[in-house]
py3Dmol code that shows the C-alpha trace and the ligand (Angstrom):
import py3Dmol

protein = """\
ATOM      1  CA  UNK A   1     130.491 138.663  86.977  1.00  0.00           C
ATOM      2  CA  UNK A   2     130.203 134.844  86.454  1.00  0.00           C
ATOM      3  CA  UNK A   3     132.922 135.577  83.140  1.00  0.00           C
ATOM      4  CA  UNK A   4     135.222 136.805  85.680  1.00  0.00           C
ATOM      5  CA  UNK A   5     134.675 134.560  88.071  1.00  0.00           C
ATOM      6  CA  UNK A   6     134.917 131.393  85.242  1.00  0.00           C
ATOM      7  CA  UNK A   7     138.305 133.045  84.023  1.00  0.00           C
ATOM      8  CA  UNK A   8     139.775 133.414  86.993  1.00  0.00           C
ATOM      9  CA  UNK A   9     139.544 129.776  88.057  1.00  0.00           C
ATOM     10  CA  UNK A  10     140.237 128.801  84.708  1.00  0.00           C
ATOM     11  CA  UNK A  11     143.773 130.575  85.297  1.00  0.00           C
ATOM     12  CA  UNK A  12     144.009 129.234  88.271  1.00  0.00           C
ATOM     13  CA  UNK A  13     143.085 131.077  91.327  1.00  0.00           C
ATOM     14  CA  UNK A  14     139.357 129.400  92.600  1.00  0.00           C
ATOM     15  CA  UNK A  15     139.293 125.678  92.653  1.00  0.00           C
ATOM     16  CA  UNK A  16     136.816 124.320  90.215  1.00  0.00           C
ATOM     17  CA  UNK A  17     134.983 120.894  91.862  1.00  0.00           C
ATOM     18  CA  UNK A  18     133.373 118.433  90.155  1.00  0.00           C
ATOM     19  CA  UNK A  19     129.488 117.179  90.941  1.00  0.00           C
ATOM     20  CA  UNK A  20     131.383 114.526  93.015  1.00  0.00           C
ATOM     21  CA  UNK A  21     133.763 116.268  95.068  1.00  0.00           C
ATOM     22  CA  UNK A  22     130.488 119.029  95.315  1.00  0.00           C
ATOM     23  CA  UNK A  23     128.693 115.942  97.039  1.00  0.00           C
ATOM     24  CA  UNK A  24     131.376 115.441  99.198  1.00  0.00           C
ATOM     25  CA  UNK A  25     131.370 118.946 100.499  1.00  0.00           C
ATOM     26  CA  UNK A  26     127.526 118.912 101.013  1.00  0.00           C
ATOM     27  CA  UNK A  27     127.800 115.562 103.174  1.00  0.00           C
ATOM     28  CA  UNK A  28     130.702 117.178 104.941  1.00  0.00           C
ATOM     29  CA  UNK A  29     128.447 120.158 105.864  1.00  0.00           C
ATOM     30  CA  UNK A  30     125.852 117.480 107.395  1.00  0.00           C
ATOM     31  CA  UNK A  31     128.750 116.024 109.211  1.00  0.00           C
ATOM     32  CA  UNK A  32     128.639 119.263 111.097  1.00  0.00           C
ATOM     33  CA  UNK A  33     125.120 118.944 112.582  1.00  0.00           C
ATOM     34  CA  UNK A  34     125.146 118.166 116.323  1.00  0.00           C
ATOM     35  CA  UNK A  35     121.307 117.196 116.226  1.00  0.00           C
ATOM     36  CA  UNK A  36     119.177 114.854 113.766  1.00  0.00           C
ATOM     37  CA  UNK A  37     118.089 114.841 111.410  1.00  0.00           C
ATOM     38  CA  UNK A  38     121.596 116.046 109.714  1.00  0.00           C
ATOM     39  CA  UNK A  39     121.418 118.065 106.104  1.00  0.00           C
ATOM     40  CA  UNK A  40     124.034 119.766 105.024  1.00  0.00           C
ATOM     41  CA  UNK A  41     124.190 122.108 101.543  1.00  0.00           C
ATOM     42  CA  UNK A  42     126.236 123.302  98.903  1.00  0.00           C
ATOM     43  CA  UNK A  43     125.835 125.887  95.947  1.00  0.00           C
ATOM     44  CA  UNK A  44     128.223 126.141  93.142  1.00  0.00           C
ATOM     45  CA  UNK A  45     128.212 127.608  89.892  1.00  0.00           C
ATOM     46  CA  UNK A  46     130.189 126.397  87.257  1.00  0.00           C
ATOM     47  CA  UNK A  47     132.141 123.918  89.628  1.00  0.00           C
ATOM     48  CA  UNK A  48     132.856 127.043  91.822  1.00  0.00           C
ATOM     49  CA  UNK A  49     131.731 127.055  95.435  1.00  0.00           C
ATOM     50  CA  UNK A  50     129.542 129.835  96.280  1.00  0.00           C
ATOM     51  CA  UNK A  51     128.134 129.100  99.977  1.00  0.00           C
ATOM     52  CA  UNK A  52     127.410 126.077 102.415  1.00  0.00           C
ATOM     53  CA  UNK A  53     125.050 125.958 105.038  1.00  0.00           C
ATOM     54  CA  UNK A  54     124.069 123.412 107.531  1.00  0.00           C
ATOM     55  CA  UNK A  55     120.987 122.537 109.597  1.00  0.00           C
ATOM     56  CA  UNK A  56     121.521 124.345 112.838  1.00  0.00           C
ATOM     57  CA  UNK A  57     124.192 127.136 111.862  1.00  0.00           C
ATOM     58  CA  UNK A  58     121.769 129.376 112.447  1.00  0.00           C
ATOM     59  CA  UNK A  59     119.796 128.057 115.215  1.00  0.00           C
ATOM     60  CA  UNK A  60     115.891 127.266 113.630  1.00  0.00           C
ATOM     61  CA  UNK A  61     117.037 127.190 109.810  1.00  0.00           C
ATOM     62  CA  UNK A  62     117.588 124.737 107.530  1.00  0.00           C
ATOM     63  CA  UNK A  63     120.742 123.711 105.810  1.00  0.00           C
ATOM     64  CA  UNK A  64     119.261 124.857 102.373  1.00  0.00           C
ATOM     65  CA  UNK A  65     118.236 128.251 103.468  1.00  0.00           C
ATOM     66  CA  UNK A  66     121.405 128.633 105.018  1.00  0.00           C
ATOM     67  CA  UNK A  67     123.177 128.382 102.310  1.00  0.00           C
ATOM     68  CA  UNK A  68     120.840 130.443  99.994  1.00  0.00           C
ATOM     69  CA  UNK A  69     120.957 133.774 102.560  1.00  0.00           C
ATOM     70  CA  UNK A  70     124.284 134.015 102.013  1.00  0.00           C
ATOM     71  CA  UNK A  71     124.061 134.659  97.906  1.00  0.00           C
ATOM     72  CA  UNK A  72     122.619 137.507  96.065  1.00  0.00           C
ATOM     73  CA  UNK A  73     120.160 137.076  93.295  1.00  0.00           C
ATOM     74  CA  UNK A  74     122.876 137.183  90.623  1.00  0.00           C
ATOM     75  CA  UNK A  75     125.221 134.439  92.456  1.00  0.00           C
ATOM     76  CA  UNK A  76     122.482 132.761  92.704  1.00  0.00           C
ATOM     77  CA  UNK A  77     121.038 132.827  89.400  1.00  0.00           C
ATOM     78  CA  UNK A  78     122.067 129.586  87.386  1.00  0.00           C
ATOM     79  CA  UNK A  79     123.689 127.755  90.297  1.00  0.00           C
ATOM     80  CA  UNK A  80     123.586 123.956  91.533  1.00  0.00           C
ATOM     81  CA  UNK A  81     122.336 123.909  95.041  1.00  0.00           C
ATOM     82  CA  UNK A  82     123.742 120.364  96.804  1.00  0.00           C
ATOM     83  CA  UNK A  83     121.692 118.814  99.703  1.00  0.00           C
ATOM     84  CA  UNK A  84     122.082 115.707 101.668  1.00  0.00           C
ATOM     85  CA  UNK A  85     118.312 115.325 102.150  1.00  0.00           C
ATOM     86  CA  UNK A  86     115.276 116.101  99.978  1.00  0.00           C
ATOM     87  CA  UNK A  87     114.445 120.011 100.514  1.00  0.00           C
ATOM     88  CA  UNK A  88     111.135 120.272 102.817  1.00  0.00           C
ATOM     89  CA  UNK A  89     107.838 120.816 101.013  1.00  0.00           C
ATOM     90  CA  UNK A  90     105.543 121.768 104.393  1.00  0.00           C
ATOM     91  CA  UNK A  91     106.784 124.700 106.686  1.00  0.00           C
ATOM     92  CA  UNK A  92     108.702 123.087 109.199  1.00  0.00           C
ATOM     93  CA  UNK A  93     107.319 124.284 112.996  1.00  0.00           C
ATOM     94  CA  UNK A  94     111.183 124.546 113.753  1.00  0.00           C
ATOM     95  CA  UNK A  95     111.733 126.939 110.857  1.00  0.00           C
ATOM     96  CA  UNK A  96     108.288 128.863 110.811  1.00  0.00           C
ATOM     97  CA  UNK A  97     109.346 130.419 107.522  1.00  0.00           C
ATOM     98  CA  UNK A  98     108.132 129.040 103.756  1.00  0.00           C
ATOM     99  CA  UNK A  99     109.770 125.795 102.979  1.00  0.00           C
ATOM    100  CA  UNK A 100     113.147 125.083 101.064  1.00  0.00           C
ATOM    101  CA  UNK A 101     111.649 123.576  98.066  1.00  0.00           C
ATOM    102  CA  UNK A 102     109.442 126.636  97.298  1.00  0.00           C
ATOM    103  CA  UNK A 103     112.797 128.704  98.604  1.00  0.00           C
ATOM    104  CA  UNK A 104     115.001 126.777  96.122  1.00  0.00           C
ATOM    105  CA  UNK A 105     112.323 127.598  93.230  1.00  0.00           C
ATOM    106  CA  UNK A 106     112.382 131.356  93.613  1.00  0.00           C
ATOM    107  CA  UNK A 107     115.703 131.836  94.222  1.00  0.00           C
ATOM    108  CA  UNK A 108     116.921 131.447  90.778  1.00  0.00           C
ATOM    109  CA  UNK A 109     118.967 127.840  91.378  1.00  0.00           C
ATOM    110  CA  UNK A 110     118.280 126.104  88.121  1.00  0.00           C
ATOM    111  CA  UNK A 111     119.920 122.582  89.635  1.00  0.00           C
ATOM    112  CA  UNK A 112     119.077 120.494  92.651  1.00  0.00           C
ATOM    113  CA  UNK A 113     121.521 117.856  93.357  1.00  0.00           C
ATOM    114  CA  UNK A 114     120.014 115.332  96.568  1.00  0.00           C
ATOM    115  CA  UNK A 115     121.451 113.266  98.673  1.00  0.00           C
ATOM    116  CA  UNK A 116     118.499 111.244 100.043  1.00  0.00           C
ATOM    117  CA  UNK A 117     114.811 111.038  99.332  1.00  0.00           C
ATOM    118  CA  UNK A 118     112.960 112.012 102.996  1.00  0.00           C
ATOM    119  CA  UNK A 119     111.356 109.107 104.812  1.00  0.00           C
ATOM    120  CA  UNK A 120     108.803 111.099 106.547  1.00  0.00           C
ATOM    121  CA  UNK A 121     105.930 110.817 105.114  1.00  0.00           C
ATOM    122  CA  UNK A 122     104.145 114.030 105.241  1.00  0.00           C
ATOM    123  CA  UNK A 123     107.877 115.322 102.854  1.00  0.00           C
ATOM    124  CA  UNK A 124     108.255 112.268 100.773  1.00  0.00           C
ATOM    125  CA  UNK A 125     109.357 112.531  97.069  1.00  0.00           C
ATOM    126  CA  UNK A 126     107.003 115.889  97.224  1.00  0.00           C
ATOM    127  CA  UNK A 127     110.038 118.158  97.421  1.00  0.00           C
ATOM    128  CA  UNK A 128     111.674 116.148  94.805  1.00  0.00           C
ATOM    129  CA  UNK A 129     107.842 116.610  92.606  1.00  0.00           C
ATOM    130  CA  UNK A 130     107.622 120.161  93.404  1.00  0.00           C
ATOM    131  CA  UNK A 131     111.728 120.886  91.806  1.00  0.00           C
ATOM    132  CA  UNK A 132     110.564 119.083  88.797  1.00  0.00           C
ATOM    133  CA  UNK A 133     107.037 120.492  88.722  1.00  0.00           C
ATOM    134  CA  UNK A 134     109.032 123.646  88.861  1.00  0.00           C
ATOM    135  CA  UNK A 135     111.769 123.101  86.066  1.00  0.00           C
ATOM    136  CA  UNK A 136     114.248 122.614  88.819  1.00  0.00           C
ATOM    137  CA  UNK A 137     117.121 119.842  87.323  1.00  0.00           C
ATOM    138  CA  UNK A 138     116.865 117.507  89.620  1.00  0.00           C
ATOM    139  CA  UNK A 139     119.249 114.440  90.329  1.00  0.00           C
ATOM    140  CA  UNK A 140     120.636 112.425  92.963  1.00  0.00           C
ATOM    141  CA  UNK A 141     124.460 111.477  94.932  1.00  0.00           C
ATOM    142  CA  UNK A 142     125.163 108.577  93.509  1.00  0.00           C
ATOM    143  CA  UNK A 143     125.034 105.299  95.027  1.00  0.00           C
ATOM    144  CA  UNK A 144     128.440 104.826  97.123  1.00  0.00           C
ATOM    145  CA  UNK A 145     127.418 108.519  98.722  1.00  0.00           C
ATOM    146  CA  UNK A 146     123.938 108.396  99.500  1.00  0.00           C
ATOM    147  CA  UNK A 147     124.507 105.147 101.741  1.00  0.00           C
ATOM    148  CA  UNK A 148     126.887 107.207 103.564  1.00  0.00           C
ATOM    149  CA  UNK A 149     124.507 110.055 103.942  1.00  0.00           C
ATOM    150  CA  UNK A 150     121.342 107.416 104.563  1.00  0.00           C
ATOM    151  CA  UNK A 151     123.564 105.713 107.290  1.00  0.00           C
ATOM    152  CA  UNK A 152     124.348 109.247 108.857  1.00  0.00           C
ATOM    153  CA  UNK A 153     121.680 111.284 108.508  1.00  0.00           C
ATOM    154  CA  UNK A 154     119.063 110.031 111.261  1.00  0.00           C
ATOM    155  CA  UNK A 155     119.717 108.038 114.412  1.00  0.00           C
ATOM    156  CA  UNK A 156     119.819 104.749 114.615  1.00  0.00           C
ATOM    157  CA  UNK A 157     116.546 103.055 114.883  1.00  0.00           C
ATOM    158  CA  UNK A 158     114.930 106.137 113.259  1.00  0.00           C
ATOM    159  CA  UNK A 159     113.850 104.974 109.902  1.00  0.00           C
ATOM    160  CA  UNK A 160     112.138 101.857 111.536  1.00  0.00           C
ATOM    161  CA  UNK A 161     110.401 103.037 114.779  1.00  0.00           C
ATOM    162  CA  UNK A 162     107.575 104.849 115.346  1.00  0.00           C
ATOM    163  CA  UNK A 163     106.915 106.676 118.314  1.00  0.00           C
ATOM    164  CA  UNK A 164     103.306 107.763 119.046  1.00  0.00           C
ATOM    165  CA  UNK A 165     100.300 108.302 117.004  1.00  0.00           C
ATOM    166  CA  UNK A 166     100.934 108.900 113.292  1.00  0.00           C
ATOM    167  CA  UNK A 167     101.112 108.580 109.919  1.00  0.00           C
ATOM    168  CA  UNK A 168     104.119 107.520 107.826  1.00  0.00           C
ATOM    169  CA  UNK A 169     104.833 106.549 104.177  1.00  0.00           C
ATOM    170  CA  UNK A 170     107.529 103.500 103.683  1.00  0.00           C
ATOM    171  CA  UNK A 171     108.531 101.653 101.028  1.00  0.00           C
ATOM    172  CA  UNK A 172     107.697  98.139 101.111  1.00  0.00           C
ATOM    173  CA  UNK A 173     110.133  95.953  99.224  1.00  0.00           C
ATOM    174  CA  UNK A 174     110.485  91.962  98.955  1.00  0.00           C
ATOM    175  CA  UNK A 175     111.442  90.511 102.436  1.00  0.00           C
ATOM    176  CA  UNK A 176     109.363  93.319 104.003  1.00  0.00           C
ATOM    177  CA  UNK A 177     109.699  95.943 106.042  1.00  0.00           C
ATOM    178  CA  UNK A 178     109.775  95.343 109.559  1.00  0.00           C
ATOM    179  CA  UNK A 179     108.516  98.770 112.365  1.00  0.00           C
ATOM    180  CA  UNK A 180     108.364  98.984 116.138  1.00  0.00           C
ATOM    181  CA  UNK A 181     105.775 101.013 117.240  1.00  0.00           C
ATOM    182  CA  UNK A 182     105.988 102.710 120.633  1.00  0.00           C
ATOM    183  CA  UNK A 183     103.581 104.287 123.029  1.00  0.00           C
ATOM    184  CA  UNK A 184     104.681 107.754 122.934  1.00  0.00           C
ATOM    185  CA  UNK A 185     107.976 109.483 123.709  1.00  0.00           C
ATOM    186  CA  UNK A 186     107.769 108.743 127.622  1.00  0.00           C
ATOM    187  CA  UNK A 187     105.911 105.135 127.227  1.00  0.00           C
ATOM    188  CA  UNK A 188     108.522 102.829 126.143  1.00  0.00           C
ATOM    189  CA  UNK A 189     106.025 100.028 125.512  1.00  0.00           C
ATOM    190  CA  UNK A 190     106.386  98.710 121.528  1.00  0.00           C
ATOM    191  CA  UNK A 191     104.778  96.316 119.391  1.00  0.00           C
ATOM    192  CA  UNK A 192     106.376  94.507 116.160  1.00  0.00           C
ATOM    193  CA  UNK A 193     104.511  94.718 112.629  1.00  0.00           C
ATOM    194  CA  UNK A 194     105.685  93.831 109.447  1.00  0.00           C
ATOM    195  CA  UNK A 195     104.327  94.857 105.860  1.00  0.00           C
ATOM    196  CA  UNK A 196     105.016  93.078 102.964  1.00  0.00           C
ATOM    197  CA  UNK A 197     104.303  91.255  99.826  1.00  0.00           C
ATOM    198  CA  UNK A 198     102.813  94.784  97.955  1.00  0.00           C
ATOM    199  CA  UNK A 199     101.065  94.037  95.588  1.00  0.00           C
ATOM    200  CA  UNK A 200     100.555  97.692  93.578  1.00  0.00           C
ATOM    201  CA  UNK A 201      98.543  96.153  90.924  1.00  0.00           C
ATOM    202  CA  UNK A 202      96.182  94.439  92.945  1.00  0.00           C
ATOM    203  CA  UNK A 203      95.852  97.319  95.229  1.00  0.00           C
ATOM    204  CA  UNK A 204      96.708  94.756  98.045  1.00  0.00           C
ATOM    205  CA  UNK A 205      99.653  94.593 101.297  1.00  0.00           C
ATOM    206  CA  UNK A 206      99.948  92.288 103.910  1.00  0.00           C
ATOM    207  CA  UNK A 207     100.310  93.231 107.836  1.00  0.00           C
ATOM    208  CA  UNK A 208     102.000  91.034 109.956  1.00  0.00           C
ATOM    209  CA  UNK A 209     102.546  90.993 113.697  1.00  0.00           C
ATOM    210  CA  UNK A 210     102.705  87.254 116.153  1.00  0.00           C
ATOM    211  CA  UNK A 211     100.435  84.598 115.557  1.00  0.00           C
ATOM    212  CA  UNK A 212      96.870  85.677 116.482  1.00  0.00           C
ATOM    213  CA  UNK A 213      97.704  89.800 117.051  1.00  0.00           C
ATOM    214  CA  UNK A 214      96.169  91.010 113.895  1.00  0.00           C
ATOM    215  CA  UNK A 215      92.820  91.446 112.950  1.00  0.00           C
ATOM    216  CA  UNK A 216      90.742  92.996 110.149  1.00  0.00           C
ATOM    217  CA  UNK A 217      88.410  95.812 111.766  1.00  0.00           C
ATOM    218  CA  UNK A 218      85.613  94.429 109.341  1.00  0.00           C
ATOM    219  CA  UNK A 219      83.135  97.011 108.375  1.00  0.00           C
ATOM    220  CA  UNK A 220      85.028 100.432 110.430  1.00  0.00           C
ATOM    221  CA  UNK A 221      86.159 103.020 108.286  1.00  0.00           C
ATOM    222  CA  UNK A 222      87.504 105.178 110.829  1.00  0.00           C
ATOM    223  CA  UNK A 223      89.449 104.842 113.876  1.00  0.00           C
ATOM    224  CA  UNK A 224      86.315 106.595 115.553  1.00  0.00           C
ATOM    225  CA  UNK A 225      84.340 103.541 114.571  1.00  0.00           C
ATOM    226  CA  UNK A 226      86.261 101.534 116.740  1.00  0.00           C
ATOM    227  CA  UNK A 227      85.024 101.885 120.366  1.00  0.00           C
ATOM    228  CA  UNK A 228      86.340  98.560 121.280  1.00  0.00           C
ATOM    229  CA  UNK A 229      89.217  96.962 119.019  1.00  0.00           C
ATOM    230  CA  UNK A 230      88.894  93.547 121.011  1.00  0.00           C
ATOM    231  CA  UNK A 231      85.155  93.214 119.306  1.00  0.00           C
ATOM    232  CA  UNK A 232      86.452  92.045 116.024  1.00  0.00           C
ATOM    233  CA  UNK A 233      86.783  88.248 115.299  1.00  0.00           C
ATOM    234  CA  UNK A 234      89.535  85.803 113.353  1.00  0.00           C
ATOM    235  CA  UNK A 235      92.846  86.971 114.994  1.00  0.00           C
ATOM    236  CA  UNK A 236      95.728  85.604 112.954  1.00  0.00           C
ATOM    237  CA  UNK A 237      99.100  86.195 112.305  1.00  0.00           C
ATOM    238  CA  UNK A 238      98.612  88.042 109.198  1.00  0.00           C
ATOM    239  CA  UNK A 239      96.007  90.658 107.502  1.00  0.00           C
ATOM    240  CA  UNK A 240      95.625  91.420 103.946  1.00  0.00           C
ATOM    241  CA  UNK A 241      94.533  94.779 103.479  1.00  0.00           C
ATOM    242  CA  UNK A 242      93.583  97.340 100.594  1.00  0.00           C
ATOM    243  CA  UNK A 243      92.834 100.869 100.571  1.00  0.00           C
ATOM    244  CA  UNK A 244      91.283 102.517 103.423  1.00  0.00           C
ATOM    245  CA  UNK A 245      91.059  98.656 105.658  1.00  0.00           C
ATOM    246  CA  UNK A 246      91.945  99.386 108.955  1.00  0.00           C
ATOM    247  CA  UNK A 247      93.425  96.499 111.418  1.00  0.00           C
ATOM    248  CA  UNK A 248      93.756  96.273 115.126  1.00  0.00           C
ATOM    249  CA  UNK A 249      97.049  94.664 116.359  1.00  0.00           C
ATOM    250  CA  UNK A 250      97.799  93.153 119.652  1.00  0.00           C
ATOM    251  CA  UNK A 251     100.143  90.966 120.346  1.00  0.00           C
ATOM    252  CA  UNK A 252      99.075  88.240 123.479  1.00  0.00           C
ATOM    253  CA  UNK A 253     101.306  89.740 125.929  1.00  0.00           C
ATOM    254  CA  UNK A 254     100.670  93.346 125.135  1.00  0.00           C
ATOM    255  CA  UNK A 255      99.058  95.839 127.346  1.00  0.00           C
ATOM    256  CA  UNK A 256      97.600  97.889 124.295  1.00  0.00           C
ATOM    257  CA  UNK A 257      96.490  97.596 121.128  1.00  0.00           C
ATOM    258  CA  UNK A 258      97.950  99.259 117.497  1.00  0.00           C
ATOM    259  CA  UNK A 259      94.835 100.319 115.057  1.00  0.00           C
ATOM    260  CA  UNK A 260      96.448 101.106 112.116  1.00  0.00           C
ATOM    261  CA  UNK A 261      94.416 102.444 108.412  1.00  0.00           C
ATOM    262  CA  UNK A 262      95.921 101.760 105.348  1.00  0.00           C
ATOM    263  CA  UNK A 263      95.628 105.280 103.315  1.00  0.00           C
ATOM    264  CA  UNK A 264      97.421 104.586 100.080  1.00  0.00           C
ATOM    265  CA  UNK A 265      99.444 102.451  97.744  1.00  0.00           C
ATOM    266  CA  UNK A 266     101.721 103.771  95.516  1.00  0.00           C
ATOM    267  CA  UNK A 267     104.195 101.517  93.454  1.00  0.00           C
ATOM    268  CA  UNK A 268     106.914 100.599  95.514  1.00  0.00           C
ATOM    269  CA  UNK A 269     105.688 102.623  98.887  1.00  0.00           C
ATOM    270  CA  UNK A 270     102.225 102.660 101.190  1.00  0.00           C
ATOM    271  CA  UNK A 271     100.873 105.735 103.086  1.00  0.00           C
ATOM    272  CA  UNK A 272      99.176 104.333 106.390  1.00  0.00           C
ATOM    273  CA  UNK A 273      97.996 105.574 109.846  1.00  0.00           C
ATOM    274  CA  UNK A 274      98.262 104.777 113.078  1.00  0.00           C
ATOM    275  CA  UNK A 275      96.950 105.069 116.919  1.00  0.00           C
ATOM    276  CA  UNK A 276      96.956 103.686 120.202  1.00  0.00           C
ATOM    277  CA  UNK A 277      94.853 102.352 122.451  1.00  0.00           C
ATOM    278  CA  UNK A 278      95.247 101.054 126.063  1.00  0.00           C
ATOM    279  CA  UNK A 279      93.645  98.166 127.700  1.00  0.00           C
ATOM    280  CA  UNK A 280      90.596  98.821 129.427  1.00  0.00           C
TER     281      UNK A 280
END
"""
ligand_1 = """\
1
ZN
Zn 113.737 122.797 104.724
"""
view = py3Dmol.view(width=600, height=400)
view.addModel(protein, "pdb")
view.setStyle({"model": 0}, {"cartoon": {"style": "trace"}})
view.addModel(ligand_1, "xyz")
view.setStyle({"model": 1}, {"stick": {}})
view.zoomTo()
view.show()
């Protein structure tokens, strides 16, 4: 079946596309999406295009399983399988069905092309762990294409707001990366922070908010330790916190209060938590 297919295009009558113009069908799949985030996929064998799928063809599934329903075992045995975002690792409440990564790995695809890593935290570089873990080839758009797809793929504001209680993993790189963190969904109220200056091999990062919002909740481990955040001395502008530290920002003119636990440091990324509380 694939000889057939191979020959034929090789005389003439299937198009065969290269991993680039492959890319560029993937991100013009995500260009399709009417909601965020937007992933779009492709899956080609032997530079022929098999299928495409993107997130909200069929309403509830994602891009990747989109495109993978629409193949048999044998087309899709051996294929490349295009994304614009890192496949999901955890089952999606939207999808309610097993996740694309583990999809991906039993379907036979030995290639995984990806646009962008995910930002959420809870996905990661785990789908892009579990491919490899899984002797899934695994590489990435190149440079010029996944700044199209990063700039595209969520809405604006996305990648640096955080809305509600939470946890989130970000990289933190040299100027430092700068969050609003808001209320909830219907409480538009925000506060500025800032981390920066990671230090991996110290096992150190720095929290900033305004002069005198942030200080170290000395001694709590968890957020349940904290029954009032106000109770902890040496507000400055500026904590410098290791694993598990937790720190209680509020600005002077806030109405609430940020509490946020540092969980992890990796490398180049941290893995920290976050809730609110209200004035008293
Ligand atoms: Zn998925």
């Amino acid at each position: 079946m694939l000889h057939i297919r191979s020959l034929a295009a090789i005389f003439g009558q299937m198009k065969i596309y290269s991993k680039n113009d492959l890319m560029k069908l993937a991100i013009e799949e995500h260009l399709k999406c009417s909601e965020f985030p937007r992933v779009g996929a492709v899956i080609a064998k032997n530079g022929i295009l098999l299928s495409t799928g993107y997130r909200g063809e069929i309403q509830g599934v994602h891009a990747e399983r989109v495109a993978i329903e629409k193949l048999s075992p044998t087309d899709l045995y051996d294929s490349s399988i295009y994304t614009t975002l890192e496949p999901c690792v955890t089952i999606q409440q939207e999808q309610n069905k097993e996740c694309c990564a583990d999809l991906i790995i039993k379907s036979g695809i030995r290639e995984a092309v990806i646009g962008v890593l995910d930002p959420n935290g809870t996905i990661y570089s785990q789908g892009y762990r579990a491919l490899l873990q899984n002797k899934i080839s695994v590489s990435f758009f190149n440079r010029k294409l996944r700044m199209a797809v990063e700039e595209e793929t969520f809405e604006f504001g996305d990648l640096h707001k955080l809305i509600g209680p939470g946890k989130r993993r970000i990289p933190v790189i040299h100027s430092g990366t700068d969050l609003e963190v808001q209320f909830s969904q219907s409480d538009t109220r925000t506060i500025k922070i800032k981390w920066s200056t990671l230090q991996s091999s110290h096992r150190i990062v720095d929290l900033h908010s305004e002069n005198g919002a942030v200080r170290v909740a000395s001694g709590a481990t968890n957020f349940s330790d904290i029954t009032d955040p106000m109770v902890f001395r040496f507000p400055s502008h500026v904590a410098r916190l290791s694993e598990g530290m937790i720190a209680v920002v509020k600005p002077r003119n806030a109405t609430f209060c940020i509490i946020v636990k540092l969980l992890t440091i990796y490398e180049n990324d941290i893995l920290f938590q976050w809730e609110m509380r209200n004035d008293e």
